[in-house]
N, C-alpha and C positions, 0 to 999 in steps of 0.2 A: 631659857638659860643654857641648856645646852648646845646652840646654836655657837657658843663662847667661850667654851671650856678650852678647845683646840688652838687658841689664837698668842697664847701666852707665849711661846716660841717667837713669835711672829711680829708680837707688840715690843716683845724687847730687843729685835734685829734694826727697829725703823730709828733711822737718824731722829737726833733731837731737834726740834724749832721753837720759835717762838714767834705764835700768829696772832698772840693776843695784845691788844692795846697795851701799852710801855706804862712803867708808871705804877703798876699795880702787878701784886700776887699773884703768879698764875701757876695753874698744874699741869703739867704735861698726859699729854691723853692720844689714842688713836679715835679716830673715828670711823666706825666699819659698819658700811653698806655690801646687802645682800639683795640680789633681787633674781628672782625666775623671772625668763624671760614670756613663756606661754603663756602665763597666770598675770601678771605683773607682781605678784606679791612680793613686798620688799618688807625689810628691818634695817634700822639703823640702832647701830649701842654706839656707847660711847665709853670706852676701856681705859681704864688707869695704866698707864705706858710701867709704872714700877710694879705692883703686883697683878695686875692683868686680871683686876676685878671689874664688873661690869657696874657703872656707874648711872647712865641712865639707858632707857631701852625704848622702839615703838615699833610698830609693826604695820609702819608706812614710812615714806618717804622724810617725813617730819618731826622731831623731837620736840614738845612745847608743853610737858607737863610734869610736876614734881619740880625738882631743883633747873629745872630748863625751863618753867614757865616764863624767865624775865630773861631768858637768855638763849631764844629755841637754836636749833640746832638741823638744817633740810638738807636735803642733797637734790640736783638734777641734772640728771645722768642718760646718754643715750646706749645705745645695744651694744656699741662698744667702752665704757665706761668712763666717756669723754662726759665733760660738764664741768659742774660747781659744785663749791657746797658751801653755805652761808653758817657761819658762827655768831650770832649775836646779832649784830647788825653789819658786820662785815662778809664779803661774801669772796672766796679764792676759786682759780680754775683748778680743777684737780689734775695736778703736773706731778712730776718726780723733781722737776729743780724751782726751789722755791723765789728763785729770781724771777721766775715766771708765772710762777703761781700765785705770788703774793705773801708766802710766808709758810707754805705747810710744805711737809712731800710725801706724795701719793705715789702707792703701786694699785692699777689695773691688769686684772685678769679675767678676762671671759671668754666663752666657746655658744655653743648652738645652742644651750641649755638656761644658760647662767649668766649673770655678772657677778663680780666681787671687786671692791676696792675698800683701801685701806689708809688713812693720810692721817699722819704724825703733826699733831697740831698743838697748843694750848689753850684754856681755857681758864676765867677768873675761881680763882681761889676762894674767892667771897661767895661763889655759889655753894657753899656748904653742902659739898658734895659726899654723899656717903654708899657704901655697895648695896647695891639691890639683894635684897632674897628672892627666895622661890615663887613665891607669890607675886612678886612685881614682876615677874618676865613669863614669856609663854610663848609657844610654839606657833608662831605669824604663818608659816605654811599648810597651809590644813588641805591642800591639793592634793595630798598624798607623797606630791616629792619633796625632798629636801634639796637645799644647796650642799654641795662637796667639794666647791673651791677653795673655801677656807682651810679644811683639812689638808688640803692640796698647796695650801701656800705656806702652812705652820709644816710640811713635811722639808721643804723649798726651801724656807729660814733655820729650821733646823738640821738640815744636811745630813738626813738619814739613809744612809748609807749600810748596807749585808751583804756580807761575806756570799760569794756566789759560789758552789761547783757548778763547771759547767761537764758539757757531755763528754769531755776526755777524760777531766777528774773522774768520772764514774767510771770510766773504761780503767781503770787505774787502781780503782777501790780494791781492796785485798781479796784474791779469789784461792786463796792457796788450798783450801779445804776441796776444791774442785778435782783439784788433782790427785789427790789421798787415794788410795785400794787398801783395801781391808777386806776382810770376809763378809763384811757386810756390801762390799760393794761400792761403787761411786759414790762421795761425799758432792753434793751440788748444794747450792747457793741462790736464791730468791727472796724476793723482794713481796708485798703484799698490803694491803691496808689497813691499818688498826683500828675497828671498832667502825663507827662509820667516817673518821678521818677528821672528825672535827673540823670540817673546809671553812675559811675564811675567803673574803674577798681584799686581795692588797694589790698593789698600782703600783708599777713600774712608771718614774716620769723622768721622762730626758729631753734635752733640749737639741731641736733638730736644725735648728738653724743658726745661721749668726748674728750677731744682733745688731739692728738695722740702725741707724739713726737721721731721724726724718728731717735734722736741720730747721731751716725755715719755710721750707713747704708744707700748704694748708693741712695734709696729708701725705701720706707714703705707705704703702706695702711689702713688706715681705716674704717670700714667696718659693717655688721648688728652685730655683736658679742661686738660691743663697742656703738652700738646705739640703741635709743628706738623708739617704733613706738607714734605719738601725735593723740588723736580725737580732731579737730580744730573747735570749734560750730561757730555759728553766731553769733555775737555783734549787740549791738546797742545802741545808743546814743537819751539819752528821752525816756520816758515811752512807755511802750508798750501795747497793750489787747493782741496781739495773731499776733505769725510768721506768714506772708505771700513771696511767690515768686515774689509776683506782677508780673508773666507771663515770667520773664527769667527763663532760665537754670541753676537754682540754688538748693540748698538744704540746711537742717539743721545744718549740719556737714559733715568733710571730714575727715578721715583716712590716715596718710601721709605713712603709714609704713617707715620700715627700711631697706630696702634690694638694699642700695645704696655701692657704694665703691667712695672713691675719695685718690688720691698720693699725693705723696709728693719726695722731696727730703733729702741729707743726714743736716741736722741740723733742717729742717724745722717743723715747731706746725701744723698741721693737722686736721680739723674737715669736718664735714657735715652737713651741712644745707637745712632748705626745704622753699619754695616758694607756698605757700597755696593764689590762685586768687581768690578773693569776685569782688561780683558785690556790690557795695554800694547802694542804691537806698533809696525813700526820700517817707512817708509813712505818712497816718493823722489816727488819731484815730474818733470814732463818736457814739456817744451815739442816740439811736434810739427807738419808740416807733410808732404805728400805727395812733395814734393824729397828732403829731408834725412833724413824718416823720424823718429824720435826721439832729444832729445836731452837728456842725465840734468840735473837741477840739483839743491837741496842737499835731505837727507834731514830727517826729523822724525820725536818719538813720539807717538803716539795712544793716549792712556788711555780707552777704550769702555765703559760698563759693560756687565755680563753679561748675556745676556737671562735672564730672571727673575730676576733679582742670583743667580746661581748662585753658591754659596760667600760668600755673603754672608750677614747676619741681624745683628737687633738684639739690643745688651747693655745690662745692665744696670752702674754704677758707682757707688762709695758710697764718699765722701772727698773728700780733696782733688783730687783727678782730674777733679771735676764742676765746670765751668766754665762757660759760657756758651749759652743757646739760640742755636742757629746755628752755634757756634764748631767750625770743621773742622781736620782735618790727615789728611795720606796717611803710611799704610804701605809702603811699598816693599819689603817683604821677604817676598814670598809667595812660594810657587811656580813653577819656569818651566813652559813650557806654554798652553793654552788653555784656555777653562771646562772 
């Protein structure tokens, strides 16, 4: 089940369709496939497009049991998230434009790790469809990894965007206490780690290229010739004296280059995007002097990236997802911990 928590964002961004037979009641649903690509393990649900409750669920490629026994529900998909997926007994290619597809519209994203795709479709209403609990769902990856595209595309529909300082705002941040003499001497200003920083893992993602469109050829690429390279500094939230690592494996800024390729198929919108991992970590500022010794003032977080973007890497996206060269937003829902 928690494979679906994050998708809610993401199920109410997709265009409406209707893929189901005319004539009869139907509900509007996503249908969302996950698969590692090392393992093969895959899960397909099947998500109520209004409250973004999980309907039905399997932890293969095929849904055929519970209220989808008279009505399953499969996908077959290749390493780039090209394919079908069969509703009932009708079967759509999974496209973004449903003049081509058949009736549903689908956004693909995958990289070297993963697939995800996601296609707004409907389904009979006569299925007496109702939300899964706890018990009917369970964790299909038992490899140890998890998929994080999905998190990564409910970041992408919801267009979450922070407030960055970057390293001039800090150069800027108030040092006046620096300058003070008194009898005690030089008032100075420092920067340090609170506690052990509480570090989280969150992802910078931006879209590095333009977005392609493959027309009527079988295929198309996009590639460094239509992309640019980003310097991705560190953020942070509340005032700052001065950048620290607080002891992880982080640095200033990362480099994402451009010398990525990702495909596509014949109709499909095409981009590239990049995956830049910060460690977040949670920092106190402190004014100091040899009298008084030191003394706390207010806290702030620091988004660093990884050094070598550890847990980072670029993906590929194809649909409506693909939006703008340049155009960023952060994921917040990584990991705690350090790189």
């Amino acid at each position: 089940m928690k494979s679906f928590v994050s998708i809610a964002a993401l199920a109410a961004s997709i265009p409406v369709v209707l893929a189901a037979p005319s004539g009869q009641d139907v509900k509007e649903v996503n249908v969302v496939i996950q698969r590692l690509k090392a393992t093969a393990e895959t899960d397909v649900a099947i998500v109520d497009k209004e409250s973004s409750e999980v309907l039905g669920y399997a932890c293969s490629d095929k849904l055929d049991s519970g209220a989808f026994a008279q009505f399953p529900v499969s996908a077959d998909i290749n390493e780039y998230g090209a394919g079908t997926i069969t509703l009932g007994s009708k079967t759509y290619k999974v496209h973004e434009d449903p003049s081509v597809s058949g009736g549903v519209i689908c956004t693909k994203m995958y990289d070297e790790q993963e697939i995800f795709v996601t296609c707004s479709a409907t389904v009979p209403a006569s299925l007496q469809l109702a939300p899964l609990g706890a018990r009917d769902t369970t964790d299909c990856f038992a490899s140890g990894s998890s998929p994080i595209l999905k998190s990564i595309a409910n970041s992408m529909a919801a267009k979450v965007t922070t407030p960055k300082t970057t390293e001039r705002s800090v150069e800027e941040a108030p040092r006046s206490l620096e300058e003070r003499q008194g009898s005690c001497g030089t008032w100075s200003s420092y920067t340090a780690l609170e506690g052990n920083g509480d570090p989280h893992q969150n992802y910078y993602l931006n879209q590095l290229s333009e977005n392609i469109q493959c027309g009527s050829s079988p295929s198309c690429a996009v590639g460094h010739e239509e992309s640019k390279s980003y310097t991705i500094g560190f953020s942070v939230s509340g005032s700052l004296d001065s950048w620290i690592g607080g002891g992880f494996d982080v640095s200033e800024s990362w480099t994402t280059g451009n010398e990525y390729t990702c495909y596509g198929a014949a109709g499909d919108t095409v981009c590239v995007w990049y995956k830049t991992a910060h460690t977040a970590y949670t920092v106190r500022n402190y004014d100091y002097n040899q009298c008084t010794g030191a003394s706390p003032r207010g806290t702030a977080v620091i988004k660093s990236p990884n050094s070598n973007n550890k847990g980072g890497n670029f993906y590929c996206v194809m649909g409506s997802a693909c939006r703008s060269q340049g155009e960023g937003y952060w994921d917040d829902n990584g990991p705690a911990g350090g790189p």
